[in-house]
N, C-alpha and C positions, 0 to 999 in steps of 0.2 A: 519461669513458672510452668509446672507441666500438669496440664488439664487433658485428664481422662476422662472421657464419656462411659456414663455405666453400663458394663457388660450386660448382655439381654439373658435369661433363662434358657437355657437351653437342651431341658432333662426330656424334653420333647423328641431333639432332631436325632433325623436318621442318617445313617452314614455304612457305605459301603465300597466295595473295592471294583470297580469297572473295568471290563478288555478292550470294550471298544465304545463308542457314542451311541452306536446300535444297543448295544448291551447297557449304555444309561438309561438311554429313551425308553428300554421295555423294560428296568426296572422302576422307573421313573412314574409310568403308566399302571405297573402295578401296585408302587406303592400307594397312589392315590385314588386306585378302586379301592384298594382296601380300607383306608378311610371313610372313604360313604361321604357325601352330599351334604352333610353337617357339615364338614371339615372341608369339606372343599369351597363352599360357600365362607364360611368364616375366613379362611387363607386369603382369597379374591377380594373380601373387605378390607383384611388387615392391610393389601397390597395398597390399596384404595388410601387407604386413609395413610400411609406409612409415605406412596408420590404426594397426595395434597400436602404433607409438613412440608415435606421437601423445596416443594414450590414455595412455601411461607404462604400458604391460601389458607383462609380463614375455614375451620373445621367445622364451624355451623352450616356452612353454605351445604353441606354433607346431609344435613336432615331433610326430613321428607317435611313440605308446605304445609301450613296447616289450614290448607283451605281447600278439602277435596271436593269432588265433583259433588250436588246432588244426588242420592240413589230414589230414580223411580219403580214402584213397585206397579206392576200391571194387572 
């Protein structure tokens, strides 16, 4: 039986032709200034959440408490 895992979306990614590792790292860098802080954030979650499956760790433990601090007002 041959079990395929479904391909991901991918109309996203970028892709180009590099000379040297220097030349990844500074295209690397500039691809994701250009991005902006939205996407860069989202990426570092998706990363987050994409190791906890892997480990098999339960995806709730991922939520934020719901028992925050107090806020006093002065």
């Amino acid at each position: 039986m041959n079990t395929k895992t479904p391909l991901r979306e991918r109309s996203g990614w970028y892709a180009c032709k590099c000379s040297s590792l220097d030349d990844m790292r500074t295209k690397n860098i500039r691809f994701w200034q250009q991005q902006g802080s939205a996407a860069i954030r989202e990426a570092a979650w998706e990363l987050v959440v994409e190791t906890w499956k892997q480990q098999k760790r339960d995806l709730n433990e991922l939520r934020f408490q719901r028992s925050p601090a107090p806020v006093r007002s002065t």
